[in-house]
C-alpha positions as CSV (number, residue, x, y, z in Angstrom):
1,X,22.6,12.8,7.0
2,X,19.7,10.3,7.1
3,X,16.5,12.4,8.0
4,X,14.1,10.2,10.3
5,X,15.1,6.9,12.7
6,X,12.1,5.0,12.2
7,X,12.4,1.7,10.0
8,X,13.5,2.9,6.8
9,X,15.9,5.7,8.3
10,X,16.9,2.9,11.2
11,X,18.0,0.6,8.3
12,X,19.6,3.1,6.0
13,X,21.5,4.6,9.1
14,X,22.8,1.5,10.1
15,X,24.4,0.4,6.2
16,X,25.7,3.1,5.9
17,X,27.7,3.1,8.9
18,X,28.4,-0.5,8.4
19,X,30.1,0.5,5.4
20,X,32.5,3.2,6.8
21,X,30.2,6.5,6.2
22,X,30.3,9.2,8.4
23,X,26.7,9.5,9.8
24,X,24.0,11.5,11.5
25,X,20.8,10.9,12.2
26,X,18.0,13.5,13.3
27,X,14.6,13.2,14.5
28,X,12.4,15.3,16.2
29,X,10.9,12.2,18.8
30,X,12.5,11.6,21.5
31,X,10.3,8.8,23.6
32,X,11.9,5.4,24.4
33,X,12.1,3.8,20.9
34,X,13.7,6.5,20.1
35,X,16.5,6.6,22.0
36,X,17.0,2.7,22.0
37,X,17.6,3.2,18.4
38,X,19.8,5.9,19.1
39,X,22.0,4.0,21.1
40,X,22.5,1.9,19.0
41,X,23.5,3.7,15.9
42,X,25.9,5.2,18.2
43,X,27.6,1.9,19.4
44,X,28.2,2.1,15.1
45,X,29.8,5.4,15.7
46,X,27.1,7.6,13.9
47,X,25.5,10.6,15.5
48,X,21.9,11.3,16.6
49,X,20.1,14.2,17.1
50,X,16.8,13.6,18.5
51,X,13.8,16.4,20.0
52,X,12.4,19.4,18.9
53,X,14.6,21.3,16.2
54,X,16.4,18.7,16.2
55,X,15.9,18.6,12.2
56,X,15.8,22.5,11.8
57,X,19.4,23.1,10.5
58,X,21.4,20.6,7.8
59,X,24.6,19.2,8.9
60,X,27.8,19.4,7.3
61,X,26.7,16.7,4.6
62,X,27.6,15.3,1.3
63,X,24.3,13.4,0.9
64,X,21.0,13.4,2.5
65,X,18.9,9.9,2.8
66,X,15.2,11.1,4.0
67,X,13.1,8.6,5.1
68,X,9.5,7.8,3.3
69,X,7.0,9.8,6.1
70,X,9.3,13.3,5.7
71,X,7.7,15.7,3.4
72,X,9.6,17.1,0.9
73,X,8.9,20.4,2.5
74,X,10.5,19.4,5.5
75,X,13.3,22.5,6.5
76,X,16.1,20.2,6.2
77,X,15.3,18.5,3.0
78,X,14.5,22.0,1.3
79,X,17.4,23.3,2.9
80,X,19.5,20.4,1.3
81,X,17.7,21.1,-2.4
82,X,18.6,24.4,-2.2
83,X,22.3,23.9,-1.6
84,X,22.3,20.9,-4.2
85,X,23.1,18.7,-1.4
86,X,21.7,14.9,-3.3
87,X,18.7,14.2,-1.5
88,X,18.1,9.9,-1.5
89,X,14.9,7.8,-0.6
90,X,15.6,4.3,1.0
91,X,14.5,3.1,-2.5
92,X,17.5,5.0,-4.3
93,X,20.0,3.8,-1.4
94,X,19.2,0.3,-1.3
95,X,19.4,0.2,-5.3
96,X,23.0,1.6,-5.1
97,X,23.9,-0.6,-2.6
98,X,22.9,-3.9,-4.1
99,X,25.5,-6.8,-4.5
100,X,27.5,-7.6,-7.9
101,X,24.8,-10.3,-9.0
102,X,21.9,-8.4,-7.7
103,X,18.3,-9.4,-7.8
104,X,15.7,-8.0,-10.2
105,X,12.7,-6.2,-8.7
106,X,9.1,-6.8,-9.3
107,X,7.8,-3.7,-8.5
108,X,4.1,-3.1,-7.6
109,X,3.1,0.5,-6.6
110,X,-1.0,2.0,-6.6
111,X,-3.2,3.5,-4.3
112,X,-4.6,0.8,-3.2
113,X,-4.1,-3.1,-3.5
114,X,-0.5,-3.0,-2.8
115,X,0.3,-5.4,-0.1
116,X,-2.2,-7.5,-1.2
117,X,-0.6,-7.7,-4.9
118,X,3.1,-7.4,-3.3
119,X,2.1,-10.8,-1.3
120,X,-0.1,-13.0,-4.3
121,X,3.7,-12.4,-6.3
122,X,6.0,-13.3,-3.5
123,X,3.4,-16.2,-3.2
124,X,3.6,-17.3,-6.7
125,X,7.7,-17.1,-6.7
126,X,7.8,-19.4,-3.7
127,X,5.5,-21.3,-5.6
128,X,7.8,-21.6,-8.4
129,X,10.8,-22.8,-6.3
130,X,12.2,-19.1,-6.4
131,X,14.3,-17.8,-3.2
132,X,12.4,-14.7,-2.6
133,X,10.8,-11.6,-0.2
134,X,8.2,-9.0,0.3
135,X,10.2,-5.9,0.8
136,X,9.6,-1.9,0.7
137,X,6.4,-0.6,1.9
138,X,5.5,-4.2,2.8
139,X,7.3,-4.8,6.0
140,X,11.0,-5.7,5.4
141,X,12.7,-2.2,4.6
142,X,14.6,-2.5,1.1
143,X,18.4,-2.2,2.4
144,X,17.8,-5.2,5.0
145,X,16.7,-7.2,1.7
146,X,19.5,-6.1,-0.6
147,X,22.6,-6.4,2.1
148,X,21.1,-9.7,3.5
149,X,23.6,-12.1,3.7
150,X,20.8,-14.7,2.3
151,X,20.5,-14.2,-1.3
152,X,17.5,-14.0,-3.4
153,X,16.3,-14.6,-6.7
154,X,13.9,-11.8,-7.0
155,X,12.3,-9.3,-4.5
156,X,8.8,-8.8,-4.4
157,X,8.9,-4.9,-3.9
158,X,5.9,-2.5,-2.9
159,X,6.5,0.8,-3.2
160,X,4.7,4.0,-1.9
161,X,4.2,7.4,-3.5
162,X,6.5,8.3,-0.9
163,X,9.1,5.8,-1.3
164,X,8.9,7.1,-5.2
165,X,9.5,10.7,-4.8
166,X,13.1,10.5,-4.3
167,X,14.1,7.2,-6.2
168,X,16.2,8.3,-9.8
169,X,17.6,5.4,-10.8
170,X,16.0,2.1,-10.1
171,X,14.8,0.0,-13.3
172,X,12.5,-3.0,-12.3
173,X,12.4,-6.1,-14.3
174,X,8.5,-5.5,-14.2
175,X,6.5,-2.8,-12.6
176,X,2.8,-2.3,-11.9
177,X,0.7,0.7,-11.3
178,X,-3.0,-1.0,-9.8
179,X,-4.8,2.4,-10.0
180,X,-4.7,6.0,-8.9
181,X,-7.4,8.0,-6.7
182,X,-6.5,11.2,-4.8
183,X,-4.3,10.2,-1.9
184,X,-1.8,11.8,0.2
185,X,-2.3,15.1,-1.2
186,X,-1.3,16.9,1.8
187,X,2.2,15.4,1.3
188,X,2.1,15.7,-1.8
189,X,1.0,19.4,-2.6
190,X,-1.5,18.1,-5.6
191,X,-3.1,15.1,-7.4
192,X,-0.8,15.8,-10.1
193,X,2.8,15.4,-8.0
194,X,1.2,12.5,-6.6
195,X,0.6,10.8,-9.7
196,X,4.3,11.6,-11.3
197,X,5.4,10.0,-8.2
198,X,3.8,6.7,-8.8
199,X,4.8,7.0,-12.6
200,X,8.5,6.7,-11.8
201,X,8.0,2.9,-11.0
202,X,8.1,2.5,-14.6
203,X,10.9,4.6,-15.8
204,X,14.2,2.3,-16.9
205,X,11.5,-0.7,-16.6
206,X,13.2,-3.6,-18.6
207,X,11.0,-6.6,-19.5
208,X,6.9,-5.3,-18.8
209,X,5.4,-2.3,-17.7
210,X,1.7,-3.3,-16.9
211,X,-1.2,-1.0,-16.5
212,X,-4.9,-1.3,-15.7
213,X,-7.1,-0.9,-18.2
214,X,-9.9,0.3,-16.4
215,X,-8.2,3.2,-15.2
216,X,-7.1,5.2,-18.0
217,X,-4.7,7.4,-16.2
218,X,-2.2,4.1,-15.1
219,X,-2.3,3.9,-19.3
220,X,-1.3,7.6,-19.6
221,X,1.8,7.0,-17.2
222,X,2.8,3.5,-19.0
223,X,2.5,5.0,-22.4
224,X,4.2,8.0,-21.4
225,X,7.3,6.6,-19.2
226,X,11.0,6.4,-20.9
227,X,11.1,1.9,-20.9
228,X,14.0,0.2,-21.6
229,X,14.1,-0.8,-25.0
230,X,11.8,-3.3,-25.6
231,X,10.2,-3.3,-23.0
232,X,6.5,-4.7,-23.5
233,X,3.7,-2.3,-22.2
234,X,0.2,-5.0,-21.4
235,X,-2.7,-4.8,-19.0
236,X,-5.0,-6.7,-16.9
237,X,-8.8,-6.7,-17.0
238,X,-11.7,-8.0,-15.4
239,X,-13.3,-8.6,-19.2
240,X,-11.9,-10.8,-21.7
241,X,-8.3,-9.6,-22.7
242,X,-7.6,-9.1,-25.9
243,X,-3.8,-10.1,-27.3
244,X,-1.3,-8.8,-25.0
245,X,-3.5,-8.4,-22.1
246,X,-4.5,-10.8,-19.0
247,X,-7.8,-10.9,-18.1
248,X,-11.1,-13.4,-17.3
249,X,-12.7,-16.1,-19.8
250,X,-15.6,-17.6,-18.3
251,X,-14.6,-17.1,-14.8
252,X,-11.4,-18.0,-15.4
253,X,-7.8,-15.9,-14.3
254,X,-6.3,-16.3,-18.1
255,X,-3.2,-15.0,-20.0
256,X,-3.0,-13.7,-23.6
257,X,0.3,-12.2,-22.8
258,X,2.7,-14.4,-22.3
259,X,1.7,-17.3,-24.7
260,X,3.3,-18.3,-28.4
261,X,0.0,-17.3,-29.9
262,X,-2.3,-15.1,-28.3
263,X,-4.8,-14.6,-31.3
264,X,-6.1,-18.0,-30.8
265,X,-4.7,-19.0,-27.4
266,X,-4.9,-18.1,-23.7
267,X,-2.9,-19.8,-20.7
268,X,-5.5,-20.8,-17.8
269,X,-3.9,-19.4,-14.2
270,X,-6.7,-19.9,-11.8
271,X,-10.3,-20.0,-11.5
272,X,-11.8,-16.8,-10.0
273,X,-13.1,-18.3,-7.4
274,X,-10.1,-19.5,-5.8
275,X,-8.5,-15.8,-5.2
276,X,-8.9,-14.9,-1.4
277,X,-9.9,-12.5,0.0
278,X,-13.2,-12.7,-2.3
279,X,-13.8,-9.5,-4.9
280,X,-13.7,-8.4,-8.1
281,X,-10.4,-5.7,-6.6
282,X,-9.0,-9.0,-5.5
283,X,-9.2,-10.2,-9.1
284,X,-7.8,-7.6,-10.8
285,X,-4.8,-7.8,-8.0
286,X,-4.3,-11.2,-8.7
287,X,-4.1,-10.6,-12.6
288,X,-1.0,-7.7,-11.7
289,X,0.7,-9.8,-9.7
290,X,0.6,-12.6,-12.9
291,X,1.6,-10.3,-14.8
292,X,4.6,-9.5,-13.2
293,X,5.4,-13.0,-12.6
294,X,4.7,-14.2,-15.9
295,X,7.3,-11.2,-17.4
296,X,9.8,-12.9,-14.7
297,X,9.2,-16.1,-16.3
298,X,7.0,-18.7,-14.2
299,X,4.5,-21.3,-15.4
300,X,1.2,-20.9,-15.3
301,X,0.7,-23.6,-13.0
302,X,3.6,-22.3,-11.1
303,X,1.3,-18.5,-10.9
304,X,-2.0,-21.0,-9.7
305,X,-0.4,-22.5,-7.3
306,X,0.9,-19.5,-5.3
307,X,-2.8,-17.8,-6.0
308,X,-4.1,-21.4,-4.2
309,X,-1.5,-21.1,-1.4
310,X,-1.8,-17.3,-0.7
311,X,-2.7,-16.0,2.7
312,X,-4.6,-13.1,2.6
313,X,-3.2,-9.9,4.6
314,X,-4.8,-9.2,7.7
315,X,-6.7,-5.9,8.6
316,X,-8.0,-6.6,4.6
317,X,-11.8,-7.4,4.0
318,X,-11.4,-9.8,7.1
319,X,-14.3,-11.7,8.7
320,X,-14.1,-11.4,12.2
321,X,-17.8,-13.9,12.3
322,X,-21.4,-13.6,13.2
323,X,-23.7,-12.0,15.9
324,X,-27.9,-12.5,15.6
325,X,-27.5,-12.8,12.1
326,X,-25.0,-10.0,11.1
327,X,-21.7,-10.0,9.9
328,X,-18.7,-8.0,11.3
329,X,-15.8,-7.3,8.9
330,X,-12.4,-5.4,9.7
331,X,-10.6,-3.6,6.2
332,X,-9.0,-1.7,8.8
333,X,-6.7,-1.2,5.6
334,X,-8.8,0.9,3.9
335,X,-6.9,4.8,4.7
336,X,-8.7,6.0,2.1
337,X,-11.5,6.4,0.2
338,X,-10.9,4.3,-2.9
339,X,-10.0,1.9,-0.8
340,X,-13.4,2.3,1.1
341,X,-15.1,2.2,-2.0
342,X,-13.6,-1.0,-3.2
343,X,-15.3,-3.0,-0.2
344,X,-18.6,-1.1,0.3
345,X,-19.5,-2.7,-3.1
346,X,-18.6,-5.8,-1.9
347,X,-21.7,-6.0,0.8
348,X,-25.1,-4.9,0.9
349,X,-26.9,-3.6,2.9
350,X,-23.9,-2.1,4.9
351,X,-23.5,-0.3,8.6
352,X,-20.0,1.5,7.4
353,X,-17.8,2.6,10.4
354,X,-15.1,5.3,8.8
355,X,-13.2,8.2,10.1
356,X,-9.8,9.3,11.3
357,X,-7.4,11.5,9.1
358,X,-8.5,12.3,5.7
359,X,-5.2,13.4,4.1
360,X,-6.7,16.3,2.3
361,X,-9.3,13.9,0.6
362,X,-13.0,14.2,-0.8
363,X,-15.8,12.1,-0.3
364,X,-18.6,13.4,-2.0
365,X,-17.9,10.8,-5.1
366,X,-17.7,7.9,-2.7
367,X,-21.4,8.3,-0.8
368,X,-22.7,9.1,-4.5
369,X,-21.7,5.5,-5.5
370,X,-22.8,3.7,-2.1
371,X,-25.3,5.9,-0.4
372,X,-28.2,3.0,-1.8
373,X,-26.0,-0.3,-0.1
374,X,-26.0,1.8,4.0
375,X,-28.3,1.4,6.5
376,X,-26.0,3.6,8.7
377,X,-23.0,5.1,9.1
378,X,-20.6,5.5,12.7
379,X,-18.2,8.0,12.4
380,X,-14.7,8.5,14.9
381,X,-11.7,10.3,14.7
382,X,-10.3,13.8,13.7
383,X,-11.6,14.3,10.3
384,X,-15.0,12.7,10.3
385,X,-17.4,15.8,9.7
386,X,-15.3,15.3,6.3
387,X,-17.4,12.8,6.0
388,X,-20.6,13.6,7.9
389,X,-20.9,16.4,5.3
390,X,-20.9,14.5,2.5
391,X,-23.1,12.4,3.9
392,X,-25.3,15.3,4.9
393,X,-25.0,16.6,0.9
394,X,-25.6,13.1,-1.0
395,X,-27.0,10.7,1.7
396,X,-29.3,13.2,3.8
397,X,-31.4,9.9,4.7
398,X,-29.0,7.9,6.0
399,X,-28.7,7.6,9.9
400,X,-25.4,8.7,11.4
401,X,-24.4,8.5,14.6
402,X,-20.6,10.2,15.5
403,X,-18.8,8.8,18.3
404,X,-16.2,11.2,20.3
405,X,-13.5,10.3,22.4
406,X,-14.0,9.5,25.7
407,X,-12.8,8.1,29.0
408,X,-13.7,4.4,27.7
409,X,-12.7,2.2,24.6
410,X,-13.5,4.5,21.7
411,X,-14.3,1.1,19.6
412,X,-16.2,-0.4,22.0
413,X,-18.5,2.9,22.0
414,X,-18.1,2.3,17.7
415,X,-19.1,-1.3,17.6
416,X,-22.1,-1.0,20.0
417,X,-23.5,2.0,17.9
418,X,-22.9,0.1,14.8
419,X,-24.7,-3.1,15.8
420,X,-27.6,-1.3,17.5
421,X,-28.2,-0.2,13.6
422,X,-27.7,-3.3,12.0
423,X,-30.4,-6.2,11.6
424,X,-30.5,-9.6,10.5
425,X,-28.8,-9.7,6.7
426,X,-26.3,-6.9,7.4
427,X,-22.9,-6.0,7.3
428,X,-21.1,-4.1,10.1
429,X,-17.9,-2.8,8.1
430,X,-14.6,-1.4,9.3
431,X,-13.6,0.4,6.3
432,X,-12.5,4.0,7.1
433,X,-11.3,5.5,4.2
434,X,-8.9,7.3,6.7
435,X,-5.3,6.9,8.5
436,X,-5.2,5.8,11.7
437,X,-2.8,7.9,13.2
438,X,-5.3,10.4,15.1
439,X,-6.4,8.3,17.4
440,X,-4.4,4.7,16.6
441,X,-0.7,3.7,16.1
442,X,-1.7,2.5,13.1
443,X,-4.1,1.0,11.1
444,X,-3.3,-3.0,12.6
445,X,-4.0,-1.9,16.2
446,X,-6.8,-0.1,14.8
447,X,-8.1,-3.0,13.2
448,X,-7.6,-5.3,16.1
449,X,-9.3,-3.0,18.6
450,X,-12.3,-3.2,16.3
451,X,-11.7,-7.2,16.2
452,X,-11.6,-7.5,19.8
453,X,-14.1,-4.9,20.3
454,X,-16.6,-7.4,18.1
455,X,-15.4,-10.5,20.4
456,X,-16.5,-8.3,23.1
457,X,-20.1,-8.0,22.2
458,X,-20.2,-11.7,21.0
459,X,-19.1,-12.2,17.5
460,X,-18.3,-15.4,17.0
């Protein structure tokens, strides 16, 4: 039974039946994409059951595959736990169902930075000559990457708390935590479930685990996980590293990891200033990514060169331009409030638009830090008195203005607000700290509303 038909479920259903299994497929949506997808897992010869209840009851099944969004206290999946039925993520599938020469995984997994990171390595593989591809939580669902008929190298693989939950047996070549901040703890149950979920990126990990050293509990998990044998354990800084570490010497990306003699030597990868987008986060993603792609085996140059060539992600600390002397820019990205955090330090004096679904989270700590850098704050979507009461508890001075839906374009009403606020030396920022998925499909369209909500009013 795969449990879901959106990509990841959509992908595992249809290898699975490729290969001769005998499969169903529930879902509780039933709209047009739904059934399109429907029909054609049928024309495979698998089952679908789509609507309401349609995932109440578990099948006749000698394995469940549940896709990444489906709690673990979904009825099926507990059903399936209860009767030992083996419950699979896409992760777990698509390792089992890798080829006879398969490629090694770089695995980067955090709560935030991931796509970002995931991208800079793909970008320094291709650098290096390397057939490779962003996969997992990225974009291209694992199974389409491991039963591609074009074979890769290596795969450049993000993976979500989610994704991690039900993966047992993969073993990276290298793995990455970037850091942990409470996230997803209504799927989750607790900070603590989420952060053994991310530690199992690093269990069977066979040349480098890498951890941050500014966040001590990404040290905790390396130092704690069951490695391969021999299996190096290094982090990245923003400071100087020390032996075994990667870090920055006089505004320069550098390597005492990977080098003959790390007392006395470094590798140079790249001059800070070269990393897009701009940011001392940005940094310290570029130094993971390194990492991992030093542990594969590439040149410094080779790690440079892809940093040089990378294209930044959209909907991530994007400048969308100018209007009478303020600046507009969309990290539609940020669903939470780390995330948040990491670009409200990176402008000052800031107009901060946030809202939408706060996933059980807390921003008390997050206004402490920035209530100095906001001249105002516009708040939208579900959650955002969340927000407004922190405000009201840590930032009492700060003017707030909450926009509510309406019969026209919610952003518009956002972006006006916003730049009524704003004067000449500002920042209007898109950074919500929030998913989308209240009032958005997701956080692109999200994103691009706000972009083309700017054009709109004349940001150029």
């Amino acid at each position: 039974m795969v449990a879901g038909i959106g990509a990841s479920g959509f992908a595992a259903a249809d290898a699975l039946a490729r290969l001769g299994a005998r499969v169903t497929v529930v879902d509780e949506g039933e709209d047009d994409p739904h059934r399109a997808k429907a029909a054609a897992l049928e024309a495979l010869g698998a089952g679908v059951r789509l609507g309401p209840g349609a995932a109440d009851t578990l099948p006749d099944t000698d394995l469940v595959v549940a896709s990444p969004g489906w709690r673990p206290t979904a009825a099926v999946l507990r059903d399936a736990v209860a009767r030992r039925v083996p419950v699979w993520g896409e992760v777990e599938l698509a390792w089992r169902l890798r080829g006879p020469d398969p490629a090694p995984w770089l695995c980067v997994t955090g709560t935030n930075g991931k796509t970002t990171t995931t991208e800079m390595l793909a970008s320094m593989l291709r650098a290096s000559g390397a057939r490779t591809i962003a996969a997992g939580n990225v974009g291209t669902p694992l199974l389409e990457a491991v039963t591609d008929p074009k074979t890769y190298d290596v795969i450049a693989v993000e993976l979500s708390s989610f994704q991690l939950h039900w993966a047992y047996s993969p073993a990276a070549e290298a793995a990455v935590v970037l850091n942990v901040a409470p996230d997803h703890l209504d799927w989750h149950g607790s900070l603590e479930a989420y952060t053994r979920d991310k530690a199992r990126i690093y269990q069977r990990c066979r040349v480098a685990a890498v951890y941050n050293v500014a966040d001590r509990v990404t040290e905790t998990m390396v130092r704690e996980a069951d490695t391969a044998p021999g299996c190096r354990v290094l982090g990245f800084t923003l400071d100087v590293p020390r032996p075994g570490m990667l870090g920055v010497i006089d505004g320069v990306l550098a390597d005492r990891a990977f080098v003959d003699d790390p007392e006395e030597f470094a590798a140079e990868l790249c001059p800070a200033v070269d990393v897009r987008p701009a940011g001392p986060h940005n940094v310290g993603n570029a130094l993971a990514a390194a990492a991992l792609a030093r542990a594969y085996g590439l040149t410094p140059a080779a790690v440079g060169a892809g940093l040089r060539q990378f294209e930044p992600v959209a909907h991530r600390v994007t400048v969308l331009g100018e209007l009478d002397g303020v600046a507009y820019v969309n990290d539609s990205k940020a669903t939470n409030p780390h995330a948040a955090a990491a670009a409200l330090h990176a402008y000052d004096p800031v107009v901060w638009i946030a809202g939408g679904l706060a996933k059980g989270a807390s921003f008390d700590e997050l206004v402490q830090q920035v209530r100095e850098r906001l001249r105002g704050v516009v708040l939208l979507g579900t959650d955002r008195r969340v927000i407004a009461d922190a405000l009201a508890r840590h930032a009492p001075e700060v003017p707030l203005i909450e926009v509510d839906d309406g019969e026209t374009s919610i952003m518009d009403r956002v972006v006006r607000e916003a730049a009524r606020m704003a004067v000449p030396g500002d920042t209007v920022l898109l950074a919500p700290g929030c998913a989308s998925w209240d009032q958005f499909a997701n956080y692109t369209v999200r994103g691009d509303d706000f972009a083309a909500a700017a054009a709109r009013l004349g940001v150029r």
